[in-house]
C-alpha positions, 0 to 999 in steps of 0.5 A: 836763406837762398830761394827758388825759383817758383816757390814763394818765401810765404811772409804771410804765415807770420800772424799778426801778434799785434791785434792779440796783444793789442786785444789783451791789453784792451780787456786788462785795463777795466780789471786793472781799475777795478784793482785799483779801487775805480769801480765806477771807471772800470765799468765805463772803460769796460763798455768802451774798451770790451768790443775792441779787444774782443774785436782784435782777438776775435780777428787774430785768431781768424788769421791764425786760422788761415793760416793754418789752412794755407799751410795745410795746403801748401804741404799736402801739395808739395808732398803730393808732387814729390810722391808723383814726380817723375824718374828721371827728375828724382836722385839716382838713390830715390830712385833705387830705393822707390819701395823702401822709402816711396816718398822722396826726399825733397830738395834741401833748399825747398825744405828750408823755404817751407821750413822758415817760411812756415810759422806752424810746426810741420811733421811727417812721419812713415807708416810705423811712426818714425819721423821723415819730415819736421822742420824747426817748429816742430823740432822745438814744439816736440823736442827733436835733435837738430839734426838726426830727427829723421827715423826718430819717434815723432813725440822725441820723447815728449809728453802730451796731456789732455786738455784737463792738463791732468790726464795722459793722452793715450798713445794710440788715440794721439791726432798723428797716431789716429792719421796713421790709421786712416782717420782725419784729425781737423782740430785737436788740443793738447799740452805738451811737456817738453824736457828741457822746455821753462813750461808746457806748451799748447798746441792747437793741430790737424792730422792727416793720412797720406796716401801713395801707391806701392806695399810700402807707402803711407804715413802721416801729417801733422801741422800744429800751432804753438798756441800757449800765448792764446790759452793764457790770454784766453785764461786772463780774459776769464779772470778779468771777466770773473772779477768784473761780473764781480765788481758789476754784481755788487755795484748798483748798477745795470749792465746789458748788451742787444742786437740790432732789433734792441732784443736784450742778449745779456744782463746782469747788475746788482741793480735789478735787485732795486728794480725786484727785477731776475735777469732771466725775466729780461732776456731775449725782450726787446726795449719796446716789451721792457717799458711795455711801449710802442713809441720809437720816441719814448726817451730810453729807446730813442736814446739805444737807437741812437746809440744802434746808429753809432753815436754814443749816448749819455742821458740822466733816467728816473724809473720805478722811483730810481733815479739812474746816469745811462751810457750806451753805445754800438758794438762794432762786428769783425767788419766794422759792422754794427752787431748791437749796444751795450749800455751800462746804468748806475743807479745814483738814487742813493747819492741824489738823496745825500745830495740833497739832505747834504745841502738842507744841512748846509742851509741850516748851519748857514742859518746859525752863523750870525747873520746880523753885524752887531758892532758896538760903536767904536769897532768893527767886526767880521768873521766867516768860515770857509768849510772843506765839506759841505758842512763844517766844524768850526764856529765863529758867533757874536753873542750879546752878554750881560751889561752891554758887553759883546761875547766873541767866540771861534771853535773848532770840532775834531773833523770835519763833515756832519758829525762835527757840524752836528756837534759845533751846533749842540755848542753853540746853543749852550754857549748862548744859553749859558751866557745869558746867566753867566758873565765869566767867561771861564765859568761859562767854559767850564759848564759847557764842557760838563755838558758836551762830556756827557753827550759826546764820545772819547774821541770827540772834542771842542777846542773853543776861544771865548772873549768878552768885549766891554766896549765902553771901557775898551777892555776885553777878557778872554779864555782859551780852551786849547784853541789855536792862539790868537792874536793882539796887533797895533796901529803898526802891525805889531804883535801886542799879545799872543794869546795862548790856551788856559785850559783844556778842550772842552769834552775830554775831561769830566771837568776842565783843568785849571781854567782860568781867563785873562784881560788886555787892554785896547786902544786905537787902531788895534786888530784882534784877530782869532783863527782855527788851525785850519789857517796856521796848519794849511800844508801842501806837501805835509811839510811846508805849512802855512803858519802864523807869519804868513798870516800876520803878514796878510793882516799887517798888509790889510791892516788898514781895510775893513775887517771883512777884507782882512778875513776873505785876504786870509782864506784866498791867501791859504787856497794861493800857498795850497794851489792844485791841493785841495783844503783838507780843514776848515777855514775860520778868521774872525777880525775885531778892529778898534776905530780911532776915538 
């Protein structure tokens, strides 16, 4: 593009499109995280990221008004100029023909400096409405032919909608139609229909009249802004606004906003309902009239006060029996300058209380594991169970049974959590009930399945290994309803016995089927060792398993340490193959060693 001299190429009427993507993109990540199923981030990205985006619009579209200003008046006095000109400085046919066309044609490398230069589209037309003037903005904007514009209806055929986007505007009442009779137009909206165009265009304009002396002088001025990426970032605002008003409303939560006296602008939250509190009964009062106290050392207002200073607070509050986690922060102005706070308050009442019941229930079921070592001379026994919850569904107990012998038993309830906890509870008391008046260990099986059917739901069950140890004469009978297989080792490590399941889970049938038990010898330096699947069926990927010989392996290489060590080995084994996943099951072991005679 050549230059002329004295004119400027005007760089400055590109806005800055930065700040508004910047801005939207701001504003869409709060929504994009509520979709994504983060209420509780989505609220806190919205406290942090609402005044920068918000912010960044705000000052794009006080660019975006200047320059339509400096435009405006760029052209008002270019055309003035042309209209006043003198004689001699005009071409001989401007010149000649004064009274038909009393604004001149302006140079053509002055009309494509202010053509390129310009962002907005800029259009002129004469008295009757015809085009004189109408650079590429313009041309694009209203669909006008490249070349012969000049003499052509200003609209090109285009069709121009209300803002309601369903009702035609009228010609006659269009802003260039209104300029024509002597009006002026300093804003309007409207949608055009472009033929040719992928969509409808916004376009945010000012008209004008022009004025000049002679019969045949006049017409009019348009300049207009494509503003289509506005109205749909504005559009995308509200629905994120409407979704998060959403997600706020049905959260207990409390949301608010202030100006700089701490004076309540907005608030909304499901959590007024907790409180018996309707936001307009907050609105417009000051902290200070809220919690009816005069003290700026009172802790929630010296908090926002902080926060009115710039420094982002978070702090723990109980109020009106709720118990609530607080942020707040400054709203930063155009200018950088502080405007207000915006704070956020989740009530976690209800969390705090099943927090608190959770770790009661942990205590109790701590309590029913066996806190007293009770092995008979000649042995050694260890167990314990590492929960993937606060409470677990495996059990692991040592019960005495009749004529000195030693019940050893590991179970494990479908899931994890309190229910199973509940459930592994029920089993254990009848397990010891029943011991004290059985000494088969399948008969014993069999009762407690008849009991725990009747209590339990369909998709409720126990897998349970029951073993009976008799210590003088080192046998050791035991069955398995459908529990995990246990194993015999040797003083070498070796694989004695793999015992398998003899009958079914206990609770899934009204009677167990083919129930029966087994025995085995024992001799020095044996390792009994029973597990829960939570050890053998450990993944990381839900491919790769920990499995029976990664656990053999640990016990082959312990063989020789007290039981307690073997089983803490076999847990920090599983947690080293799981590394960053968490444990999904509970972990159980439970370790009987013969010491030598």
């Amino acid at each position: 593009m050549q230059s002329v001299p004295g004119i400027p190429s005007f760089p400055c009427l590109r806005a800055n499109r930065r700040w508004l993507l910047t801005g939207i993109i701001a504003l869409s990540i709060p929504a994009v995280l509520a979709h994504r199923g983060s209420p509780r981030l989505a609220l806190w990205s919205l406290v942090v990221l609402l005044p920068l985006g918000s912010s960044l619009i705000w000052r794009w579209m006080r660019r975006l008004n200047g320059e339509l200003q400096r435009s405006r008046w760029l052209v008002h006095h270019l055309l003035t100029d042309f209209a006043e000109e003198p004689a001699d400085l005009r071409p001989p046919e401007t010149v000649a023909n004064s009274v038909a066309d009393p604004i001149p044609t302006p140079p053509s490398q002055l009309l494509d400096c202010i053509m390129d230069g310009a962002a907005e589209a800029v259009l002129v037309v004469d008295p009757r409405g015809k085009v004189r003037l109408a650079n590429d903005a313009a041309r694009r904007l209203f669909g006008l032919p490249r070349e012969g514009a000049r003499g052509r209806p200003w609209d090109g055929g285009c069709r121009l909608m209300r803002r309601d986007t369903r009702t035609a505007y009228p010609t006659g009442q269009r802003p260039l139609d209104r300029a024509l009779r002597e009006e002026v137009v300093d804003l309007d909206v409207f949608q055009v229909n472009t033929p040719g165009r992928a969509g409808p265009a916004w376009v945010s304009c000012s008209a004008r009249p022009l004025t000049a002396e002679g019969p045949d002088c006049g017409g009019a001025i348009m300049i207009a802004r494509d503003i289509t990426s506005l109205v749909h970032a504005e559009e995308q605002l509200l629905a994120n606004e409407q979704r998060l008003h959403g997600l706020i409303d049905r959260l207990s939560a409390i949301i608010w906003t202030t100006d700089t006296e701490l004076r309540i602008t907005s608030i909304r939250g499901n959590g007024l309902v907790q409180l018996g509190k309707h936001p307009d009964e907050l609105m417009n009062k000051t902290f200070f009239e809220v919690f009816h106290v005069d003290d700026p050392h009172f802790h929630p207002i010296a908090q926002q006060l902080q926060a009115l200073r710039g420094t982002p607070r978070n702090y723990e509050w109980h109020w009106k029996g709720r118990d609530y986690t607080v942020s707040a922060e400054a709203i930063m102005g155009p200018d950088e300058s502080i405007t207000g706070t915006i704070g956020i308050a989740l009530d976690v009442t209800e969390s705090r209380n099943t927090s608190r019941q959770m770790a009661i229930a942990q205590q109790i079921q701590e309590k029913l594991f066996p806190s007293v070592d009770l092995s008979p001379e000649g042995y050694e026994i260890a167990g314990w169970t590492f929960p993937a919850e606060f409470a677990a569904g495996d059990y692991f107990d040592y019960m005495p049974m009749a004529n000195g012998s030693l019940g050893l038993v590991v179970g494990d309830v479908s899931g994890h959590g309190v229910g199973p906890a509940m459930l592994m509870a029920e089993t254990r008391a009848y397990l010891r009930a029943l011991a004290r008046i059985e000494d088969r260990v399948e008969e014993i099986l069999g009762k407690a399945n008849e009991f725990l059917y009747c209590d339990t739901d369909a998709d409720k069950y126990v897998t349970l290994y029951l073993g009976k140890l008799e210590p003088h004469r080192r046998r050791f009978r035991y069955a398995s309803a459908g529990h995990a297989p246990a194993f015999l080792l040797d003083a070498e490590g070796r694989v004695r016995e793999r015992m398998e399941s003899t009958t079914t889970p206990l609770g899934l049938f009204d009677t167990l089927i083919d129930p029966s038990s087994r025995q085995v010898d024992l001799h020095d330096g044996d390792i009994l060792v029973i597990l829960t699947d939570g050890v053998t069926d450990a993944s990381r990927d839900g491919q790769t398993f920990f499995g029976e010989e990664r656990a053999l392996e640990i016990i082959r290489r312990h063989r020789h340490d007290p039981p307690r060590t073997i089983v803490e080995s076999l847990h920090r084994g599983v947690h080293e193959f799981l590394g960053t996943r968490p444990q999904e099951d509970d972990v159980t072991a439970l370790v009987l060693k013969v010491k030598p005679s």
